[in-house]
C-alpha positions in Angstrom: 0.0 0.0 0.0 1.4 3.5 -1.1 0.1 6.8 0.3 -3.0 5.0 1.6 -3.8 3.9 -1.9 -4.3 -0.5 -2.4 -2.2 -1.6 -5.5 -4.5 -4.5 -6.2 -5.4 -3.9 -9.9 -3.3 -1.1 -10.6 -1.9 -0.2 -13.9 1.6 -0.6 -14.1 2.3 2.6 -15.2 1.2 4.1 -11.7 2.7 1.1 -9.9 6.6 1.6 -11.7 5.6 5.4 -10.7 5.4 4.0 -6.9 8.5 2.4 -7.2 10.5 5.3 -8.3 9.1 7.4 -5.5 9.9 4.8 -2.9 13.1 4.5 -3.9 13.8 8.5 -4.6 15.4 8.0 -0.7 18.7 6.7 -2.2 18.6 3.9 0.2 18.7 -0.1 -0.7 14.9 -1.4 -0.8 14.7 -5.2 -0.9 12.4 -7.0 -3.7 10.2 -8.3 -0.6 9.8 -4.9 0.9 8.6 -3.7 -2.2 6.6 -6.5 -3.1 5.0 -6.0 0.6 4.3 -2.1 0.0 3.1 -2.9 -3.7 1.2 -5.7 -2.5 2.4 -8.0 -5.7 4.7 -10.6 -6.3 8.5 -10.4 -6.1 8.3 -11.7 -9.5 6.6 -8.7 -10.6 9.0 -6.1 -8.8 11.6 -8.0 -10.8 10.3 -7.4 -13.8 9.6 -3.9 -12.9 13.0 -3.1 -12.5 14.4 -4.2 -15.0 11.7 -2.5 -17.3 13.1 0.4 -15.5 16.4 0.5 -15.9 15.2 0.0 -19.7 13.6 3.1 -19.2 16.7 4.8 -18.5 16.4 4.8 -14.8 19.6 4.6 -12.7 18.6 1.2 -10.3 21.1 -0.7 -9.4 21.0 -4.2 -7.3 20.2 -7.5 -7.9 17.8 -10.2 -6.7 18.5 -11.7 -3.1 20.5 -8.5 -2.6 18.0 -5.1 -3.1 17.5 -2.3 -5.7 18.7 1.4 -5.0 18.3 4.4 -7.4 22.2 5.7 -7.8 21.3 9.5 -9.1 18.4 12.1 -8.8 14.8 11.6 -10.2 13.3 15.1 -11.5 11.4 16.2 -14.2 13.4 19.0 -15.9 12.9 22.5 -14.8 10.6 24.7 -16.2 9.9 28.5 -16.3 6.4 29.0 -16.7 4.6 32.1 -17.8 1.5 33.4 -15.7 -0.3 32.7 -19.1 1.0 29.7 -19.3 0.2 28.8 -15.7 -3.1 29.8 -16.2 -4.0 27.4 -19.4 -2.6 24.7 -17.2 -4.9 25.6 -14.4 -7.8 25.7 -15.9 -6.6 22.1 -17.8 -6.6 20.6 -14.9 -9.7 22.3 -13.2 -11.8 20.8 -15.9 -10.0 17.4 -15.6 -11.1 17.6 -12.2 -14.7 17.9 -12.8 -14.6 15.5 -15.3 -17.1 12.1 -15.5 -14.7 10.1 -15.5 -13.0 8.8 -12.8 -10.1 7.9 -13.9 -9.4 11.2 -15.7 -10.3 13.3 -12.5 -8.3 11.7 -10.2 -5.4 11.8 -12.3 -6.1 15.6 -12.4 -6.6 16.1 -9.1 -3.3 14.3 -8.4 -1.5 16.2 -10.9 -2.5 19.5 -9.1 -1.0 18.3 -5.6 2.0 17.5 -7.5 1.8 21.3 -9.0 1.0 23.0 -6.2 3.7 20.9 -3.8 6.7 22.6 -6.9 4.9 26.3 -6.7 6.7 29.1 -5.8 5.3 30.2 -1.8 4.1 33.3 -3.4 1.7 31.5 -5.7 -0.2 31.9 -3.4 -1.2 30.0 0.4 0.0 26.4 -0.1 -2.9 25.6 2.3 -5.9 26.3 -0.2 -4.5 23.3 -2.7 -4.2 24.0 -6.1 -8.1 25.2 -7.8 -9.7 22.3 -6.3 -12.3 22.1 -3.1 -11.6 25.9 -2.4 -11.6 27.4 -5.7 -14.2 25.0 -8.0 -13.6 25.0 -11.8 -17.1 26.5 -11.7 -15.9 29.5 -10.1 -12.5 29.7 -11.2 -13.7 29.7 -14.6 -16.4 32.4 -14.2 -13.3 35.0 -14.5 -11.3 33.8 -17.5 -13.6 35.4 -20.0 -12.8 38.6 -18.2 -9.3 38.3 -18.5 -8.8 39.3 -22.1 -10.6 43.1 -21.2 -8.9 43.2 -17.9 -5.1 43.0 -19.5 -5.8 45.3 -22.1 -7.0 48.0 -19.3 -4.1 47.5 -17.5 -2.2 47.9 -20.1 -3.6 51.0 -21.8 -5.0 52.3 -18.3 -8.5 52.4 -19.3 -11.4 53.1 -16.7 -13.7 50.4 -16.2 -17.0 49.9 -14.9 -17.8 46.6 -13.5 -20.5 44.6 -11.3 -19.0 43.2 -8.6 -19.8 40.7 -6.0 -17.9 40.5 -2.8 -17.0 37.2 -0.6 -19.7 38.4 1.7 -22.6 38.7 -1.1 -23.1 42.0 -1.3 -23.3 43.4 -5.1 -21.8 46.8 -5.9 -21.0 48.7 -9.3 -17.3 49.9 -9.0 -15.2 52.2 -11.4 -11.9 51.7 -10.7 -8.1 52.0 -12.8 -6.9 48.4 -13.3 -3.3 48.3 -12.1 -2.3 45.1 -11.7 -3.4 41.6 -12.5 -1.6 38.6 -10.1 -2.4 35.0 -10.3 -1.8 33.1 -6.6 -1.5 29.8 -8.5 -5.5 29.5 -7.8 -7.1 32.2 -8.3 -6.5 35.7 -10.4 -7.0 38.9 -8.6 -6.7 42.4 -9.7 -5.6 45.6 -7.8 -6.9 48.7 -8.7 -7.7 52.1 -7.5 -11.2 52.3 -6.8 -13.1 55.3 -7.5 -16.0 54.6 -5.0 -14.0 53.7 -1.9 -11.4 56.4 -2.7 -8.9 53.6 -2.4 -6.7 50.7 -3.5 -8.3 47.5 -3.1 -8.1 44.0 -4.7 -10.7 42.0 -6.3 -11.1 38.3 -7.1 -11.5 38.1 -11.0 -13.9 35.1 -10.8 -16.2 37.5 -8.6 -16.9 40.4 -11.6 -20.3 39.6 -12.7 -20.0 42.6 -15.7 -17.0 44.3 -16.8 -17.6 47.8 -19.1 -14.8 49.1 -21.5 -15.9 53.2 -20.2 -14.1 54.2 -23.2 -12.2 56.7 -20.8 -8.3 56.5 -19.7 -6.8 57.9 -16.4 -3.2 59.1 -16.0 -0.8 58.5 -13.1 -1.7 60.5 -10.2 0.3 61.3 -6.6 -1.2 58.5 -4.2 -2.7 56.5 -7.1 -0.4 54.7 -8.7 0.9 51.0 -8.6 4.0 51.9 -6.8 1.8 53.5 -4.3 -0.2 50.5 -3.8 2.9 48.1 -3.8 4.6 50.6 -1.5 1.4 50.3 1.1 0.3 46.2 0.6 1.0 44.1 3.6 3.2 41.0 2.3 0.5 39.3 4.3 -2.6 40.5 2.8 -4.9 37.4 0.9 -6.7 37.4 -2.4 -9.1 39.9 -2.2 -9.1 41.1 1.3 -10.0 44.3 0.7 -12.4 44.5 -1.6 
């Protein structure tokens, strides 16, 4: 049994995955052991590694003796764009929700494996990576707002939207778009709000209109982006202050 999950039946795709994460430790593992944990034959962990060192994976050992994995197991790096992090994210959120089983679980597995490589300012590594706390349902609510929203920033256009806070209530904001950031779950936008009289940050998936005013704004003392980063507390969550 691996991570509380019974092998019985699996495919042995995930089952030589198992295998390279138990031995990921460096140490010698034993052909019983893993049999025991695997809950199949040693036969079968046999042939397992030596389909793995076919593979290209760096086992070493022998049976009556134990297998060991001599050099590091990683996927190669990558440097992901927020756009690109985003079309992933939604990839998987719809995976998630999918009918089938299998599909979904291998989504939602996929985005504890994302979310345990994010960057800690992705966003809280609590919330888990657009599932349970952020619903594809909601999460994608926002995406057909992002086109609009990066071309305000941008150009610093005024907009006019409907917005719904965490707490239900509905209000119709104008504010100057200054920043879009994407916390690995959700997409928020700081702006300067023109009914508050403030900066304050608002959960994308939570605009229920979004208006193209047709106006601009220009930078003014107390108003501006360096302003707001210069006043944020590194502390501050998605959308605290709207």
């Amino acid at each position: 049994m691996v991570g509380g999950r019974k092998q019985t039946g699996i495919r042995r795709s995930d089952r030589l995955f198992d295998l390279i994460q138990i031995m990921r430790d460096g140490k010698l593992h034993t052909a019983r052991d893993l049999s025991q944990k695997l809950e199949v034959s040693e036969r079968t962990i046999w042939r397992d590694m030596a389909t793995l060192r076919a593979s290209g994976v760096p086992v070493e050992g022998e049976r009556g003796v134990g297998y060991m994995v001599t050099a590091p197991i990683t996927l190669p790096p990558m440097n992901l764009t927020m756009g690109e992090l985003e079309a992933l994210h939604l990839a998987v959120a719809i995976l998630g929700e999918a009918t089938d089983p299998e599909l979904s679980k291998s989504a939602q597995t996929l985005a504890a494996k994302i979310d345990a490589v994010l960057p800690e300012n992705s966003g809280p590594p609590s919330t888990g990576w657009g599932f349970a706390v952020y619903p594809f349902a909601d999460a994608a609510a926002g995406f057909k707002h992002m086109p609009l929203l990066r071309d305000a920033v941008r150009e610093k256009k005024l907009i006019r939207m409907s917005y719904l806070s965490l707490d239900e209530t509905q209000t119709t904001r104008l504010v100057r778009p200054l920043q879009l950031e994407y916390w690995g779950r959700v997409w928020t936008m700081a702006a300067w709000c023109e009914l508050r009289a403030g900066f304050r940050v608002f959960r994308v998936d939570r605009i229920e209109t979004l208006i193209d005013t047709g106006a601009s704004f220009q930078d003014e003392v107390g108003k501006t982006l360096r302003d707001y980063l210069e006043q944020i507390d590194p502390k501050d969550t998605p959308a605290s202050q709207a």
